[in-house]
C-alpha positions in Angstrom: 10.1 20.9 -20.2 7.3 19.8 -17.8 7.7 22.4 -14.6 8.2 19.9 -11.2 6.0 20.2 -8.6 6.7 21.6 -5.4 6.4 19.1 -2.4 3.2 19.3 -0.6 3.8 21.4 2.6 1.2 21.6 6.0 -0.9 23.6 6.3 -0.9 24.8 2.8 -1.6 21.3 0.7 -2.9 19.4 3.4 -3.8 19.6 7.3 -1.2 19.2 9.4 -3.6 18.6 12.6 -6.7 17.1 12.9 -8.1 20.4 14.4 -6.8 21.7 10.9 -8.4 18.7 9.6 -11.8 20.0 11.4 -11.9 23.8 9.9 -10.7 22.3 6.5 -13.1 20.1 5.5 -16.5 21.4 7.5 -18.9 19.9 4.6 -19.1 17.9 1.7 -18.7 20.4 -0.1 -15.3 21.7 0.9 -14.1 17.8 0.7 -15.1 18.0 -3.3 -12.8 21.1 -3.9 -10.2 20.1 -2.3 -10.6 16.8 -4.1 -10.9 18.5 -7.2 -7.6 19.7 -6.7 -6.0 16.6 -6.5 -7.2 14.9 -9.1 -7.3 17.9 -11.4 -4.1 19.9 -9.9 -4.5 22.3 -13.4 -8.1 22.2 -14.3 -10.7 20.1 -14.9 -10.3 16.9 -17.6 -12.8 14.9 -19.2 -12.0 11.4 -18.5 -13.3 10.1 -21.4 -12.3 12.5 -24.3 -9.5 14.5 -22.4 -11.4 18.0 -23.6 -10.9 20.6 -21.0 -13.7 23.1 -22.3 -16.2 22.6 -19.2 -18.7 23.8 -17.6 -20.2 23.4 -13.6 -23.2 22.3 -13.5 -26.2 23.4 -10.2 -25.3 19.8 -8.9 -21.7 20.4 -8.3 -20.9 18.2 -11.7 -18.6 19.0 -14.3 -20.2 19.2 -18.2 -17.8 18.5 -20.9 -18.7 20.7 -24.3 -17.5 18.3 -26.6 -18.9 15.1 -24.7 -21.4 16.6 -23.7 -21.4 14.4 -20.4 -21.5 15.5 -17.0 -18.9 14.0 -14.4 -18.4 14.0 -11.0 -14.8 14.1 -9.0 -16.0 11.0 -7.3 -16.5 8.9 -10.5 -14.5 6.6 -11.4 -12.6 6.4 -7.9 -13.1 4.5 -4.6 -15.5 6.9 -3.6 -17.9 6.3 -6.6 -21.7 6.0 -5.9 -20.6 6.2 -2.2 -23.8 6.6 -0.2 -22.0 8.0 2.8 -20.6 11.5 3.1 -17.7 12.0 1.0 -16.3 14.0 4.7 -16.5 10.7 6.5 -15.0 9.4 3.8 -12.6 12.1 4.6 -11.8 11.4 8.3 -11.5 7.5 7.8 -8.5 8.3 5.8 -6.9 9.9 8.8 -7.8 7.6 11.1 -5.7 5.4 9.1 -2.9 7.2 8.7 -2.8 8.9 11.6 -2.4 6.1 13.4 1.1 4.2 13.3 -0.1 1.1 13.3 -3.0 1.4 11.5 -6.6 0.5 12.7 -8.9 -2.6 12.4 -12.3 -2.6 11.2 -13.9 -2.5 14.3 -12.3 -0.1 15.4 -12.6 2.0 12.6 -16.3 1.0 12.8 -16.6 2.5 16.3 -15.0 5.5 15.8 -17.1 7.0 12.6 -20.1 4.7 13.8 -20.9 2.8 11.4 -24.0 0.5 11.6 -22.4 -2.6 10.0 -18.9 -4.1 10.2 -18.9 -4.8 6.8 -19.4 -1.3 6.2 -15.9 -0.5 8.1 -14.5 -3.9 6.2 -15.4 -2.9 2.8 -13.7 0.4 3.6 -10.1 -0.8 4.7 -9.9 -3.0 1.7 -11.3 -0.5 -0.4 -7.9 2.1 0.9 -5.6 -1.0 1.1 -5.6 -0.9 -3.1 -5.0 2.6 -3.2 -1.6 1.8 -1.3 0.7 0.8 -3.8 1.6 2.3 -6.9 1.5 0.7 -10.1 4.5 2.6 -11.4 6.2 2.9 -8.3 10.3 2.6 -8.6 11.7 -0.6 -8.3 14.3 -1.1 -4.9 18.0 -1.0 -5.7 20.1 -0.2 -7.8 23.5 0.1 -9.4 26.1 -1.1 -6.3 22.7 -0.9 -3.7 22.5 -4.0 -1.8 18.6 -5.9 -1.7 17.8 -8.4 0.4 15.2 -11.3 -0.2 14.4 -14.3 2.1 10.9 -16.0 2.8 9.0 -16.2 5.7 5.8 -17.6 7.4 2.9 -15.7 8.4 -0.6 -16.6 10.2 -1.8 -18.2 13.4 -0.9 -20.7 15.4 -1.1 -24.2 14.7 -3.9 -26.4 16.1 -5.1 -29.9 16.9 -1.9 -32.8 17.2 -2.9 -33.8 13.4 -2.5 -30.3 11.9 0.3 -29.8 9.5 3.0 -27.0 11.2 2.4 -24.9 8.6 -1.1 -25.7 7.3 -2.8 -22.9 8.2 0.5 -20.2 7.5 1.3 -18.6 4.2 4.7 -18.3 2.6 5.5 -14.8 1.8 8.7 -13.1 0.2 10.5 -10.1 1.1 12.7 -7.8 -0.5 14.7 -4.9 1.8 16.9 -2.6 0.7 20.3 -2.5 3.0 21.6 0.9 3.6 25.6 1.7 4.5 27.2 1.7 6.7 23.4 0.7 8.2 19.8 1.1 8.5 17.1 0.3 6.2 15.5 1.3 3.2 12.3 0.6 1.5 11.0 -3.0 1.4 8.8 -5.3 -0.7 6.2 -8.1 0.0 4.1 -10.2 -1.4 2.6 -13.5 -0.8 4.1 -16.7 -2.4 1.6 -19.2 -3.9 3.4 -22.8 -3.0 2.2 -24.1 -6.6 3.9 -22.0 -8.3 6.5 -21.0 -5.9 10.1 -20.6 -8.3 8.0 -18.7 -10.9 6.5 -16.2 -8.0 10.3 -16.0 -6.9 11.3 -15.0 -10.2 8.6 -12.7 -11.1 8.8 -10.8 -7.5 12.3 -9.9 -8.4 11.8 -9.2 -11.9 9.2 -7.1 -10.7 10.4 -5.1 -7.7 14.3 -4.9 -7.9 16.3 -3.0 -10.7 18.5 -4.6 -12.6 22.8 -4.1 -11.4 21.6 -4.3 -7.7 23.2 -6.7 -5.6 20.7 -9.4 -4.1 21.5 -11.0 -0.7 19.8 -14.4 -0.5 20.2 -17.7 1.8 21.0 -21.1 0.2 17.8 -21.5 -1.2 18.3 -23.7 -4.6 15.5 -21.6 -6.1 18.0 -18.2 -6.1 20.2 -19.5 -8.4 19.0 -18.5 -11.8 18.3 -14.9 -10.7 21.6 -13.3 -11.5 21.7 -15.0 -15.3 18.2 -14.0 -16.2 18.0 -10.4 -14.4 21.5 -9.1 -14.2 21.8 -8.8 -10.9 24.8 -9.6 -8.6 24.1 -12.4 -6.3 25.7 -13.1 -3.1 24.4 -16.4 -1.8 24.9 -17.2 2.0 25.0 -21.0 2.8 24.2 -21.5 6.6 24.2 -25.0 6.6 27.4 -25.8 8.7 28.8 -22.3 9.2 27.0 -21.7 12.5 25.9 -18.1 11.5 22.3 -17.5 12.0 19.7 -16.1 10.0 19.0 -13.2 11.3 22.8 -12.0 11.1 23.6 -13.0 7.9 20.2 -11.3 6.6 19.6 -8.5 9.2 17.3 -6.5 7.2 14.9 -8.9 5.9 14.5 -10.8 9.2 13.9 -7.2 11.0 11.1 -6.6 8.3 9.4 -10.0 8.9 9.7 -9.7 12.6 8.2 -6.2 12.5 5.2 -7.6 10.0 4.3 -10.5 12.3 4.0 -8.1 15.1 1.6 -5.7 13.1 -0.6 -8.6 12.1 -0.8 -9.7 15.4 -1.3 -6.5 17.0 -3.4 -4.4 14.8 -5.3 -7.6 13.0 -5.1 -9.5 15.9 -4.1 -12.5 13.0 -7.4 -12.2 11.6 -6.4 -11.7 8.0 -7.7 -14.2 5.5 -5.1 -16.0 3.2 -7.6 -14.2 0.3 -6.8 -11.1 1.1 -3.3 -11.4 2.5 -1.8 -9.6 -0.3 -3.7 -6.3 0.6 -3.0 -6.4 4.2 0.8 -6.6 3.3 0.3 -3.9 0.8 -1.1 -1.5 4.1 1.9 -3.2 6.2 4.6 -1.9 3.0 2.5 1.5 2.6 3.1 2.1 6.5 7.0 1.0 6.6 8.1 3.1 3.4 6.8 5.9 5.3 8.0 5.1 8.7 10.2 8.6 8.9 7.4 10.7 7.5 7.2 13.5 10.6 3.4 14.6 9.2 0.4 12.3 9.3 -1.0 14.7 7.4 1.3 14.0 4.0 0.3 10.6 4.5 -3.4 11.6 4.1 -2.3 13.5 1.3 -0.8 10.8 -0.5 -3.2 8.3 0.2 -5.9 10.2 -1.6 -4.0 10.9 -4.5 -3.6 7.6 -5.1 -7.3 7.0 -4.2 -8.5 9.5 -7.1 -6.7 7.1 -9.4 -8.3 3.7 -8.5 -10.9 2.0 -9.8 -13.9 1.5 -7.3 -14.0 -1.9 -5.9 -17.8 -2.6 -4.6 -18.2 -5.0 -2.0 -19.3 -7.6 -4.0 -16.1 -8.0 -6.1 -14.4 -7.5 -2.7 -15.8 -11.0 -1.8 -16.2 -12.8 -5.1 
């Protein structure tokens, strides 16, 4: 039987202040223990033969005995051949989670002083696929109601000849609907119009657990999901009943409202249809935590989940 882990408290596994934050983490050094214990909570493990029988090396590296290969807590994570300080490293993960709405490149570039915006860009993207679990749990659930309903995102149409929605994108949300009200956690993802019913179908597939109950509009392209996912479906035609949509889907039209604010506020709309999906990755990250009381558990969680990711140069960041 595998012994469960206490939850993380402040002050003890992780800073609950940024003077905290300060005295913590005063070098490099103290940033790559306390890393260590993240990504090796009971001891050190080769991540290529699994062997546990290791040595430290003068450099701060870790040599495997049966490998015989020395590796670094930074390898093989977002922080991998980093040039910069793994401590500023460090504070731009608070800075982003210590602030509710999150922070733009620029500004994160003028508070840690970076000499390039790309720098600061290549950063937030870098965190932005740390945010979202690959094995996360799936919303729903036996009798829990899920609502899922497109939307629109992106500026503002120009010029009399441009389409209304040429330069938006169509993205899909999924919220949970809590009784007797409230919300729970949400999903989003961007929709690509090509493929549009199989994106539906995959979303949901993807994101919602099977014996929920889905809350959808009239949308012709809702109809197959309660044959081919077992889920209950409760379609709401508003065509003629003069109910609107934002009370007959309370939830999801909340979320979108709520996302096209952050975009606009934080982004300032200057997200590229590229990278969409990764800004509404950051948006989900911040509003399944919305009730968290410590930005601290937030920094926390953000660099366990950055200890498992793959490092994403800058040049695959703009291929």
């Amino acid at each position: 039987m595998v012994e469960e882990r206490a939850h993380p408290r402040a002050g003890v596994d992780y800073p609950g202040t940024w003077q905290t934050f300060e005295t913590w983490f005063v070098d490099d050094a103290a940033c790559r223990a306390y890393l260590e214990g993240i990504r090796w909570p009971d001891g050190f493990v080769c991540p290529v033969c699994g062997a546990r029988d290791a040595w430290r090396t003068s450099r701060g590296m870790w040599m495997c005995r049966s490998w015989n290969r020395q590796t670094s807590v930074m390898a093989g994570t977002i922080f991998h051949r980093s040039k910069l300080p793994l401590r500023t490293w460090f504070a731009a993960i608070w800075f982003v989670c210590a602030q509710k709405n999150g922070v733009s490149a620029l500004g994160l570039q003028r508070v840690l002083g970076f000499g390039s915006y790309a720098t600061a860009w290549t950063w937030l993207h870098m965190l932005r696929r740390t945010m979202v679990r690959p094995d996360r749990d799936r919303l729903g659930g036996p009798g829990v109601s899920v609502e899922v309903d497109t939307t629109f995102v992106g500026g503002r149409a120009r010029g009399r000849n441009t389409p209304r929605y040429g330069n938006k994108a169509e993205v899909l949300i999924a919220v949970e609907r809590l009784e007797p009200r409230g919300l729970g956690r949400a999903r989003i993802a961007q929709i690509d119009p090509k493929f549009r019913k199989d994106d539906i179908f995959n979303f949901v597939a993807a994101n919602i657990a099977p014996g929920s109950i889905v809350w959808t509009d009239g949308d012709r392209l809702f109809k197959d999901l309660p044959r081919r996912l077992g889920l209950t479906h409760e379609r709401i035609v508003l065509i003629g009943s003069g109910e609107s949509a934002h009370s007959a889907l309370p939830a999801v039209h909340r979320v979108a409202s709520l996302l096209k604010r952050w975009l606009a506020g934080t982004l300032h709309q200057g997200q590229s249809i590229e990278h969409l999906d990764y800004y509404l990755d950051e948006y989900t990250f911040r509003f399944n935590r919305r009730t968290s009381r410590s930005r601290g558990l937030l920094f926390y969680r953000l660099l366990q989940q950055a200890v498992n990711t793959d490092p994403h140069p800058y040049e695959t960041l703009t291929a």
